[in-house]
Backbone as JSON Lines, residues from 0, in Angstrom:
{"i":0,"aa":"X","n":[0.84,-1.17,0.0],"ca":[0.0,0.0,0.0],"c":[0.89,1.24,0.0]}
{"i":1,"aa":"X","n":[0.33,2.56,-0.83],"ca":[1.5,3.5,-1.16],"c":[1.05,4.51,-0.03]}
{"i":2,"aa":"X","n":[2.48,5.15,0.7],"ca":[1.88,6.43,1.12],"c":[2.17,7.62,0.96]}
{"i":3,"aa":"X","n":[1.37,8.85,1.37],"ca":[1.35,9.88,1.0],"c":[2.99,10.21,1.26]}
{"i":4,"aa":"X","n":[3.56,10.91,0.31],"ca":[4.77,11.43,0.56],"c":[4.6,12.8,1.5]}
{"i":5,"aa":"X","n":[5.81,13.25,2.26],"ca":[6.16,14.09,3.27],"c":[5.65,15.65,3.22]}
{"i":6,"aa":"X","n":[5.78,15.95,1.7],"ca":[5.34,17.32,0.93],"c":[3.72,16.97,1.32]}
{"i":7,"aa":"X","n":[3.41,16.2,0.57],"ca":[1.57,15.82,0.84],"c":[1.09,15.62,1.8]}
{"i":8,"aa":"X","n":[1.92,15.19,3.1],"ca":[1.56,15.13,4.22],"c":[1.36,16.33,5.32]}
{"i":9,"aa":"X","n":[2.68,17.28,4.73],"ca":[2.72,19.13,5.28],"c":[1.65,19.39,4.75]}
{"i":10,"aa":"X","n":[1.48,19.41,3.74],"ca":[0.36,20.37,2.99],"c":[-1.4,19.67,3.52]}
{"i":11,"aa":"X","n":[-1.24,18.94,4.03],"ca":[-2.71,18.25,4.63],"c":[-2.39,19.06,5.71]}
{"i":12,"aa":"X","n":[-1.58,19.22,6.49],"ca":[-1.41,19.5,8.09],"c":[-1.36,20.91,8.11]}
{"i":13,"aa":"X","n":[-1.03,21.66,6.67],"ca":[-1.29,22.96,6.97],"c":[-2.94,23.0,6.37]}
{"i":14,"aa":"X","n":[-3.42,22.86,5.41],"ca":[-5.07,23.15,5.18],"c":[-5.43,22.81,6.79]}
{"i":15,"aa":"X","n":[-5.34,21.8,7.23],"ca":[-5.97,22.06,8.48],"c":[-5.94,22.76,9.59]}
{"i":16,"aa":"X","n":[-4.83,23.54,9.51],"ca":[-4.43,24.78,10.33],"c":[-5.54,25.76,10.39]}
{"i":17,"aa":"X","n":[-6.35,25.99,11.34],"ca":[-7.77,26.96,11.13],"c":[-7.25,27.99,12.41]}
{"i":18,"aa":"X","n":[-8.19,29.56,12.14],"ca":[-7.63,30.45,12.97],"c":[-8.54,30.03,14.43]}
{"i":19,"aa":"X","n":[-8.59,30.63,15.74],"ca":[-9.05,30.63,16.51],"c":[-9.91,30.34,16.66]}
{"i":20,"aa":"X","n":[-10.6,30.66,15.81],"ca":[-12.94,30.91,15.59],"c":[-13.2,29.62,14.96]}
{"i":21,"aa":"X","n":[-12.0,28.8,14.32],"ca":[-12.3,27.32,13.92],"c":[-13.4,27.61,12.62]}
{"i":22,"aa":"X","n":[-13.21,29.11,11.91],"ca":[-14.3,28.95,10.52],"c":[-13.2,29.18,9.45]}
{"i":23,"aa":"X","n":[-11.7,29.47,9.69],"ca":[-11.24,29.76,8.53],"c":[-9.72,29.66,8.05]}
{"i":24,"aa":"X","n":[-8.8,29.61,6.98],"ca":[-7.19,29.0,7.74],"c":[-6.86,30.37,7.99]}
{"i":25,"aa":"X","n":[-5.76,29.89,8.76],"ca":[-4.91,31.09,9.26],"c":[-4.78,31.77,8.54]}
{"i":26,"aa":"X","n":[-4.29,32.95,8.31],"ca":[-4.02,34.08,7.77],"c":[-5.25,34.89,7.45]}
{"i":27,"aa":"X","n":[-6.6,34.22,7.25],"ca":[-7.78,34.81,6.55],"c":[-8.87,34.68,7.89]}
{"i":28,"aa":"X","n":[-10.16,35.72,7.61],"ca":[-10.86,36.05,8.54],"c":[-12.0,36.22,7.86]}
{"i":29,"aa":"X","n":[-13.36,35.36,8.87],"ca":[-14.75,35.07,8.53],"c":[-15.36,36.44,8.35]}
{"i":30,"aa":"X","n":[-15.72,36.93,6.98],"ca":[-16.33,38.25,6.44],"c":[-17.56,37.98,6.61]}
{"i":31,"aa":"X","n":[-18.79,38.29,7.0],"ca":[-20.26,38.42,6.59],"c":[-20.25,38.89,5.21]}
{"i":32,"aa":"X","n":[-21.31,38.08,4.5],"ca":[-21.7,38.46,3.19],"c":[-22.41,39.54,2.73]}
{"i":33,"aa":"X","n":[-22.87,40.81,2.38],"ca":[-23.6,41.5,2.4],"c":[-25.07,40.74,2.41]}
{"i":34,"aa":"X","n":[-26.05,41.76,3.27],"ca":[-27.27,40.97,3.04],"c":[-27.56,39.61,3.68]}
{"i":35,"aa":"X","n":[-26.47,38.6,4.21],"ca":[-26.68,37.16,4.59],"c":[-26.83,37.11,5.61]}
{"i":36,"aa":"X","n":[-27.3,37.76,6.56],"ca":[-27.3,36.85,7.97],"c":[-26.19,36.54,8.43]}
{"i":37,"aa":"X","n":[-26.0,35.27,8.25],"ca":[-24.75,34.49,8.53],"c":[-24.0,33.89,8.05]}
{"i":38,"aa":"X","n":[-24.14,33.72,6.31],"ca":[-23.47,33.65,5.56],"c":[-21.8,34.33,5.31]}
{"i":39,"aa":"X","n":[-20.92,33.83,5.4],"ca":[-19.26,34.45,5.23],"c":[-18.44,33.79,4.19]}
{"i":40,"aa":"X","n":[-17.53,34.65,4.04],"ca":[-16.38,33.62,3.34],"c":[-14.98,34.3,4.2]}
{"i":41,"aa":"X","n":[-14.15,33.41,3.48],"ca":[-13.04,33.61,4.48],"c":[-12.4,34.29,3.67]}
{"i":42,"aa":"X","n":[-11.79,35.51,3.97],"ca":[-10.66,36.36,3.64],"c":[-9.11,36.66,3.89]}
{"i":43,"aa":"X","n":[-8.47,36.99,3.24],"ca":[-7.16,37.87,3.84],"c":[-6.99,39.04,3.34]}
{"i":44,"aa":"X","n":[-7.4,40.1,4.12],"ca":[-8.15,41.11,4.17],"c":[-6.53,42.0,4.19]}
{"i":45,"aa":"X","n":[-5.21,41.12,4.17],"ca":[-4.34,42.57,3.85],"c":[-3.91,43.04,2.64]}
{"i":46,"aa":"X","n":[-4.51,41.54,1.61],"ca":[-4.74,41.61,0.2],"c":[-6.03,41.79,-0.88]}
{"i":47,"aa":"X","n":[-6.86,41.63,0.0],"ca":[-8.26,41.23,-0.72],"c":[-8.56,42.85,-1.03]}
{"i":48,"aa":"X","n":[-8.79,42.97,-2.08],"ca":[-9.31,44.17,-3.08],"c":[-10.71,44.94,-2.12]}
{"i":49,"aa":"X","n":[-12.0,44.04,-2.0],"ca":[-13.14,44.25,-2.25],"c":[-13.05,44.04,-0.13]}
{"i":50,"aa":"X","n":[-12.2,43.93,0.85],"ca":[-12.34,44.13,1.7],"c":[-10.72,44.31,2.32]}
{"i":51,"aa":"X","n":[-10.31,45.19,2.31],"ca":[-9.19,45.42,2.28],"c":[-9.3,46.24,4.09]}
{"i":52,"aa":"X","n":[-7.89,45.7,4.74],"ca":[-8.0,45.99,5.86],"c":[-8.85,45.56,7.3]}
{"i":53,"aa":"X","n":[-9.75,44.74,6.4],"ca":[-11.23,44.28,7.71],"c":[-12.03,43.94,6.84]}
{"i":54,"aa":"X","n":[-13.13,43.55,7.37],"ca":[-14.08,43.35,6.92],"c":[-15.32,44.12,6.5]}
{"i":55,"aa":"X","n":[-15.64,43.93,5.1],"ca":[-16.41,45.56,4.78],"c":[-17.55,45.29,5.48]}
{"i":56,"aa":"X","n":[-18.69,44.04,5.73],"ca":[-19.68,44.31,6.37],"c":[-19.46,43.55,7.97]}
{"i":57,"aa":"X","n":[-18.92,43.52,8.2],"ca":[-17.91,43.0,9.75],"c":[-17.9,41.42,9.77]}
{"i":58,"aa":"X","n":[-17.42,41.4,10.98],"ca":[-16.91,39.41,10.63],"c":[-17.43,39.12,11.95]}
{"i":59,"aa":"X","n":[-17.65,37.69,11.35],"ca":[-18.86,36.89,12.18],"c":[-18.49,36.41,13.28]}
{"i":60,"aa":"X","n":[-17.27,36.58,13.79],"ca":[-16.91,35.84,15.39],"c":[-15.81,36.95,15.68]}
{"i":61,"aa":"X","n":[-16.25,37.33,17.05],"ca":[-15.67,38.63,17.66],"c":[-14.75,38.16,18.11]}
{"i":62,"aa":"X","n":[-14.23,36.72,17.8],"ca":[-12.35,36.68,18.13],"c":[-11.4,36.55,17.05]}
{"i":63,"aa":"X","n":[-12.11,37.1,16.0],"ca":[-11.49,37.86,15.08],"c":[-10.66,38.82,15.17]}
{"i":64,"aa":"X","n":[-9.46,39.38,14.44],"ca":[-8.89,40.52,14.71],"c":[-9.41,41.48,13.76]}
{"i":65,"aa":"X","n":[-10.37,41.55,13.11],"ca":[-11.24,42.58,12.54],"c":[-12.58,42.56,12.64]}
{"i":66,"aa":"X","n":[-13.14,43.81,12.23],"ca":[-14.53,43.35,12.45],"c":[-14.67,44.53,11.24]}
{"i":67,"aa":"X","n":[-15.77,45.15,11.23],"ca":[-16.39,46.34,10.0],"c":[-15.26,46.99,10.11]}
{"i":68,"aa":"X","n":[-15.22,47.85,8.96],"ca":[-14.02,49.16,8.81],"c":[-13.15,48.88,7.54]}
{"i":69,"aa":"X","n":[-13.55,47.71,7.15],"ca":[-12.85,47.49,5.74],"c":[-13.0,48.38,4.48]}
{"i":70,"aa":"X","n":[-12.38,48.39,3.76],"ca":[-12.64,49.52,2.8],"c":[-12.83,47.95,1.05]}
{"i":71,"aa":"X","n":[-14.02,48.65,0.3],"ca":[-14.02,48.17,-1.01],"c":[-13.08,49.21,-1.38]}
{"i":72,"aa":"X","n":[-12.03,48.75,-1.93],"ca":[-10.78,49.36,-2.82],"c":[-11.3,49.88,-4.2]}
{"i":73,"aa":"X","n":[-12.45,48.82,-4.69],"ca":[-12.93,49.06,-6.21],"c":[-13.89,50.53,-6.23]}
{"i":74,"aa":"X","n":[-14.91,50.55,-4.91],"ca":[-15.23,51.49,-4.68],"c":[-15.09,52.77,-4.97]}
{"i":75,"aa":"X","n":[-13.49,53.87,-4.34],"ca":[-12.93,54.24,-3.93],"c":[-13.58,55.33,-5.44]}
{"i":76,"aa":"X","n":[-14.28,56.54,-5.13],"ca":[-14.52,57.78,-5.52],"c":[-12.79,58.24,-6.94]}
{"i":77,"aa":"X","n":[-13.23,57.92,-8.47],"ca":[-12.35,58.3,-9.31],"c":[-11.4,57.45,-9.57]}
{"i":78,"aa":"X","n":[-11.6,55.94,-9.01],"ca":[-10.25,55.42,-9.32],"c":[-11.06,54.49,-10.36]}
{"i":79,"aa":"X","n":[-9.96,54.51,-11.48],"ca":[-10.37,53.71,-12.26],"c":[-10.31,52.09,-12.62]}
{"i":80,"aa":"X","n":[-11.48,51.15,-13.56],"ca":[-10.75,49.83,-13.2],"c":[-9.67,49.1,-13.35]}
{"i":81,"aa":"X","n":[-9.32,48.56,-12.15],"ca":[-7.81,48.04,-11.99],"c":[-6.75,48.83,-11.56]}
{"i":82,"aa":"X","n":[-7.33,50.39,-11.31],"ca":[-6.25,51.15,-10.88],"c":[-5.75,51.4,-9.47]}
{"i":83,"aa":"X","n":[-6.15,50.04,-8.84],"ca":[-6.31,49.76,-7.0],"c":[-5.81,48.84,-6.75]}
{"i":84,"aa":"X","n":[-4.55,48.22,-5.76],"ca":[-4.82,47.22,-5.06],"c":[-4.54,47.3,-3.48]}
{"i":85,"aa":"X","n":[-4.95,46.25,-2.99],"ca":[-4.58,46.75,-1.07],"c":[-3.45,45.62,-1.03]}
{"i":86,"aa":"X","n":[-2.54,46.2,-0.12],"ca":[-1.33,45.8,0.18],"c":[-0.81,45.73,1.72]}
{"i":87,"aa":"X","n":[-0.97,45.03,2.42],"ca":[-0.64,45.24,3.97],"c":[-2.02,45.83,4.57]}
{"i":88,"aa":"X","n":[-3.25,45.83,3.82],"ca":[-4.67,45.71,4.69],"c":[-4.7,47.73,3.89]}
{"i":89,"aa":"X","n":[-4.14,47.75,2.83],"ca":[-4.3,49.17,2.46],"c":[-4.37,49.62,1.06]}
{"i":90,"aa":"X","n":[-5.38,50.23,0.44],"ca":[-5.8,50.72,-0.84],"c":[-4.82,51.9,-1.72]}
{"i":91,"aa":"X","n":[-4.05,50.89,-2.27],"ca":[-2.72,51.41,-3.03],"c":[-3.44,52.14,-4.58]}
{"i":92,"aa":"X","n":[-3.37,53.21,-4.46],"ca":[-4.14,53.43,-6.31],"c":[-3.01,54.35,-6.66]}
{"i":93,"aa":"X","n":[-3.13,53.75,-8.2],"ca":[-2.01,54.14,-8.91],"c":[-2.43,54.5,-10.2]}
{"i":94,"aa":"X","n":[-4.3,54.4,-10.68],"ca":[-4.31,55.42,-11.77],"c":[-6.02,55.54,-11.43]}
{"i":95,"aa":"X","n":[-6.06,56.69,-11.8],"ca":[-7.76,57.22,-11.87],"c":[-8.49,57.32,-13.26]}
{"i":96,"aa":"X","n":[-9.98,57.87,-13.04],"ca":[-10.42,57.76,-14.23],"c":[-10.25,59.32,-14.79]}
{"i":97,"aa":"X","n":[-10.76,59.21,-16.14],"ca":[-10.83,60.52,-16.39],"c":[-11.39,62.08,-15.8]}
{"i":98,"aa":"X","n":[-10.77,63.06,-15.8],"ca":[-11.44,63.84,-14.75],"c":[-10.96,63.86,-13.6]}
{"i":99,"aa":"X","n":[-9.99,62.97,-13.42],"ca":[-9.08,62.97,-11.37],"c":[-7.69,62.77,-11.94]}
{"i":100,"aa":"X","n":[-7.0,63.33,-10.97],"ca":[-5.62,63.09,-11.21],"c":[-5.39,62.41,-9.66]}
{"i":101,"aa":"X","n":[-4.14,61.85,-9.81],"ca":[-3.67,61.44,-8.49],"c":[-2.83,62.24,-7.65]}
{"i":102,"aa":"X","n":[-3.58,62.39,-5.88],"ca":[-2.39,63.06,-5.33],"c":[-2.5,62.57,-4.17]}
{"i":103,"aa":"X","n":[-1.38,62.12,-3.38],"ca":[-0.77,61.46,-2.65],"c":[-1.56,60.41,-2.53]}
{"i":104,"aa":"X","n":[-1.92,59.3,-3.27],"ca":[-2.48,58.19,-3.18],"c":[-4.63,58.13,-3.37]}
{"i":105,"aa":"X","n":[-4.34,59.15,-3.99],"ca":[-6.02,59.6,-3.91],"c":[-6.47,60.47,-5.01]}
{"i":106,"aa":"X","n":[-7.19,59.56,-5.7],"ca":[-7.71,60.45,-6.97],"c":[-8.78,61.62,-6.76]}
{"i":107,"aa":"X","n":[-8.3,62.86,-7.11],"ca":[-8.55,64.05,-6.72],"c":[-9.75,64.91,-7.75]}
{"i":108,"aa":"X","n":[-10.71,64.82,-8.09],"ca":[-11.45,65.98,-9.41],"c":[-10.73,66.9,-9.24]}
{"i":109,"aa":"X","n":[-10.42,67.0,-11.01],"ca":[-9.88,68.33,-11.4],"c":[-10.74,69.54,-11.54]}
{"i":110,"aa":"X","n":[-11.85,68.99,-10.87],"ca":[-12.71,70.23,-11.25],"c":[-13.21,71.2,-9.77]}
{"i":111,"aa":"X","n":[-12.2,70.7,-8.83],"ca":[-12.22,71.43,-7.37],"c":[-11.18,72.22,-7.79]}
């Protein structure tokens, strides 16, 4: 009978690595779905675009290290698509749409 080799055996032992709250693996944190009740998915919110920093509609077990306060990156007033990503839980934009220019990380109307 064959067995799992050593690589396949880490990699089982890390998927099963879950954070505290036992809903999600480490590094990522149980988001509420907009609208669901109790519906979540699991995030890593220092990369995730669409909840960057936390959780945009807060997270479902308060031994979480986030809860609401997340920002949608795509959101973000003038930035255009794809011109966003979050990096360390933060909304990096690097081009806007027409009509904003960028200044210090924030697309600005040129028409203020």
């Amino acid at each position: 009978m064959s067995q799992p080799s050593a690589f396949v055996k880490r990699q089982q032992a890390k998927h099963r690595l879950v954070n505290r709250d036992g809903l999600c693996p480490i590094g990522s944190t149980a988001c509420l779905l907009a609208d669901s009740g109790s519906s979540y998915e699991c995030l890593d919110t220092t990369s995730e675009l669409e909840s960057c920093g936390g959780c945009v509609h807060s997270s479902i077990t308060p031994l979480a290290n986030t809860t609401a306060g997340g920002v949608d990156c795509t959101s973000l007033p003038g930035v255009a698509p794809n011109g966003v990503t979050c990096l360390e839980g933060r909304c990096n934009v690097y081009d806007c749409d027409d009509g904003y220019e960028l200044k210090d990380g924030e697309c600005v109307s040129q028409d203020l």
